[in-house]
Every structure is written in C-alpha cells, then in structure tokens.
C-alpha positions in Angstrom: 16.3 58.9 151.2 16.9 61.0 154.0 18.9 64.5 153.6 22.0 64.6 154.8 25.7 65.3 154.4 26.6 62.0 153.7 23.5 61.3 151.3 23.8 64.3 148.9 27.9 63.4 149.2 27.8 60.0 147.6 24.1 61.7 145.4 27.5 63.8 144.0 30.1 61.4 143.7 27.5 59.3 141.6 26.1 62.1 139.6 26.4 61.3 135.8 23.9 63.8 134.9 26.3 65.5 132.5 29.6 65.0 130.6 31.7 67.1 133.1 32.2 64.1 135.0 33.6 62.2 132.2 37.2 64.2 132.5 37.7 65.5 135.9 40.2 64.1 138.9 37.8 65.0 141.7 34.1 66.5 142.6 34.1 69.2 144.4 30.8 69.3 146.5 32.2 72.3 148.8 33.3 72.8 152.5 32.7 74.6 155.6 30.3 75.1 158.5 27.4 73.1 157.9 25.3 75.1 159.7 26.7 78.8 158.4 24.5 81.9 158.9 26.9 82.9 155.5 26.9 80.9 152.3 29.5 82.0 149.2 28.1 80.1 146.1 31.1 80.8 142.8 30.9 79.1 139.4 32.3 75.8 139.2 35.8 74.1 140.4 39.1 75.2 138.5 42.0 72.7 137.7 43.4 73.2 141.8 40.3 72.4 143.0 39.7 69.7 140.8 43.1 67.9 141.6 42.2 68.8 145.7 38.7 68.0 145.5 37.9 71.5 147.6 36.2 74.7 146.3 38.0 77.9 146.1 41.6 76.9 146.8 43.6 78.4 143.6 44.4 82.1 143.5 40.9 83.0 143.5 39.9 81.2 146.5 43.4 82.3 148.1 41.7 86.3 147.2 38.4 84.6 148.8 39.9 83.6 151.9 41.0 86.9 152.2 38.0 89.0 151.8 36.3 86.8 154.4 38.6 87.8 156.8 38.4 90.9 156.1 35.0 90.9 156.4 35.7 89.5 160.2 35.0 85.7 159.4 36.6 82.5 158.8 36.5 79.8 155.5 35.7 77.4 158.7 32.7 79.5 159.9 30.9 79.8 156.4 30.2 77.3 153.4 31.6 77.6 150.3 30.1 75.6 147.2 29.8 76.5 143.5 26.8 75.9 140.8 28.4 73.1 139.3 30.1 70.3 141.4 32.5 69.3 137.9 35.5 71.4 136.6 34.3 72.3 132.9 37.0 71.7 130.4 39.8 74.6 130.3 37.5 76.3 133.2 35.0 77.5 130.7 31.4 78.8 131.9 29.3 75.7 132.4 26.3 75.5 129.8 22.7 76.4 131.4 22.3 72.7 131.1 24.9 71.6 133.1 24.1 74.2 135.7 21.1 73.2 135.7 21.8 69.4 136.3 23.6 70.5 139.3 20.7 72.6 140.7 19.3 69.9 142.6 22.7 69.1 144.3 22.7 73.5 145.0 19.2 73.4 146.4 19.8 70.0 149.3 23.2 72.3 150.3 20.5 75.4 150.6 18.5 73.0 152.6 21.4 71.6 155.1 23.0 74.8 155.4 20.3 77.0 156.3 22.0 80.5 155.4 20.9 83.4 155.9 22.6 85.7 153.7 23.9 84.0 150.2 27.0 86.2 148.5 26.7 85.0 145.0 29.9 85.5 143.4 29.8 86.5 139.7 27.8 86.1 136.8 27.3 82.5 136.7 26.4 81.7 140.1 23.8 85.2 140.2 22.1 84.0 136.9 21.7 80.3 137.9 20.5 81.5 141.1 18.6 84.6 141.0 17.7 84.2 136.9 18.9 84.7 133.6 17.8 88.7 133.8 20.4 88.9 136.0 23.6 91.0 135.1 26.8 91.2 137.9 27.8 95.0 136.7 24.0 96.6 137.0 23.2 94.1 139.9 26.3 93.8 142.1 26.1 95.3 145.3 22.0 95.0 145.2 19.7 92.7 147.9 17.5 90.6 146.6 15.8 89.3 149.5 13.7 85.7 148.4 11.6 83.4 151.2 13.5 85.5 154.4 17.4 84.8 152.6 18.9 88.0 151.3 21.3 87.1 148.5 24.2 89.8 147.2 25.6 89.1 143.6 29.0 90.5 143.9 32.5 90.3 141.5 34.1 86.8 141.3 37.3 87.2 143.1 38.8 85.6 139.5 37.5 88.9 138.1 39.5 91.1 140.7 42.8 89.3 140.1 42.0 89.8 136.4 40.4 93.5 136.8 42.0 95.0 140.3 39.7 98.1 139.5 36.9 96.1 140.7 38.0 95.7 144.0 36.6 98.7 145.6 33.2 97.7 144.4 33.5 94.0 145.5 34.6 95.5 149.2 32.0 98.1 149.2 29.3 94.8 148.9 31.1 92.7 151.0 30.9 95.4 153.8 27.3 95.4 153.2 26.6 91.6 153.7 28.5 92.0 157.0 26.6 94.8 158.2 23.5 92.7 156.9 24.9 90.2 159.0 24.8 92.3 161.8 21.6 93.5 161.3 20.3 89.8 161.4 22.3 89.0 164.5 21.5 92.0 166.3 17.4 91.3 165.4 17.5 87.6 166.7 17.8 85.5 163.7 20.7 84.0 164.8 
C-alpha cells in the first residue's frame, strides 16, 4: 500500500493492535502542516481530545498553542501527534506495549512529515522515541541529533500547568529549537 495521508488515516481508524481502542470516542491521529520543518510529538490523547478527535486541544494543548507562538509559529505551520493514537483509561501513561503498537503509525507520520527538528514533549514521548535511558529532567533542553533530525525532549506543557516552576526551563528549550530552526533555514535546509 502506498504512504499517504489517507492510507496511514484509515491504517489508524482500523488499528486494533491494543485494548485502548476498545473504550475511546475518537482516534486522534494528529493535525497540522503535512509538510512542517517542526514536529511536537506528546504522550497520548486526553478525554478533550478524545471527544474532538484532535491532539492537544485541552488546557495543555491550549499552554501548547501558546508556546508556539511564542516561539514565532503557528499550530497550522507545524504537526502535532502523540505516541499513542488512543486515550488510555483515566489518561494514564500508556504501557511500553501499547507505545509500542503505535510506533509504526509514529514512524509513517515521520516519513510524510519530513521534520527537521522534533520537540518531544515529556517523558513518554522522549523514552519511546529516543529510548528507555532517557530521563526529561537530566535530558530536557539537550540535542540529540539522529539521521540529520535533531530532536529536543522538553517539559510536557501538562507538567507546567501542574509545576509553573518549570516554565523557565521549558522556554529556555523552546528558544533553542527556534534558533535551531534558524540555524537550519539560514544554512539551506529549508
């Protein structure tokens, strides 16, 4: 089958791979440019996204929206996904299992999207991702740069509206994927 939108869309609307599916109202494959130079990759859906079917659109994506602005960018001119495509039951940390029954769904995004710079946003999504070494307080805020993609773990924003003390850090390595991203631009790679 050949990769596309539509193809991994209805690959994810099928997917039984797991029990998440068994109790959710919608998947939530993700949503924005299809072609972004900046990819945010969070945890899994929580119970608005579930009911909308769209990633990040509860408080934390409402905190997510705005550090993308800040950071001089629009939800429309990045993609935003998560590891797992299923709201887990009372928004708990999907198991490595079911993470990794959504990896394949992760790597075909990867693939359409093209991205440049990944911002990995909290534990879950920089484990899955970058490996179960992997620890957001040590690591935020360092590049790990794998096959010409640099990737920056970084705070969930659920983790600054729970922690506000966080915040500085979370801005200080958002700043630095947007200079990273002007580094790129200002090289050609874009």
């Amino acid at each position: 089958m050949e990769l596309s939108w539509d193809s991994l869309h209805q690959q994810i609307e099928a997917c039984a791979q797991c029990g998440l599916c068994r109790q959710i109202h919608h998947k939530v494959p993700g949503q924005g440019n299809g072609n972004a130079e900046l990819m945010f990759i969070g945890e899994g859906p929580g119970a608005e996204e579930d009911l909308q079917g769209l990633a990040f659109v509860g408080a934390a994506g409402q905190l997510l929206t705005k550090m993308i602005l800040a950071m001089g960018y629009t939800r429309e001119q990045v993609y935003i996904c998560n590891i797992v495509k299923c709201r887990p039951p009372q928004n708990r940390v999907p198991s490595p299992e079911e993470a990794a029954a959504c990896m394949p769904f992760l790597r075909k995004q990867f693939l359409l999207v093209r991205p440049k710079v990944i911002v990995l946003l909290g534990a879950t999504a920089a484990r899955a991702v970058l490996g179960d070494q992997v620890r957001i307080t040590r690591d935020r805020g360092k590049w790990v740069e794998k096959k010409g993609v640099y990737f920056m773990p970084t705070y969930h924003p659920a983790a600054l509206l729970r922690d506000e003390s966080k915040k500085r850090d979370a801005w200080q390595d958002l700043k630095a994927v947007r200079d990273k991203m002007e580094e790129i631009k200002a090289g050609g790679g874009f």
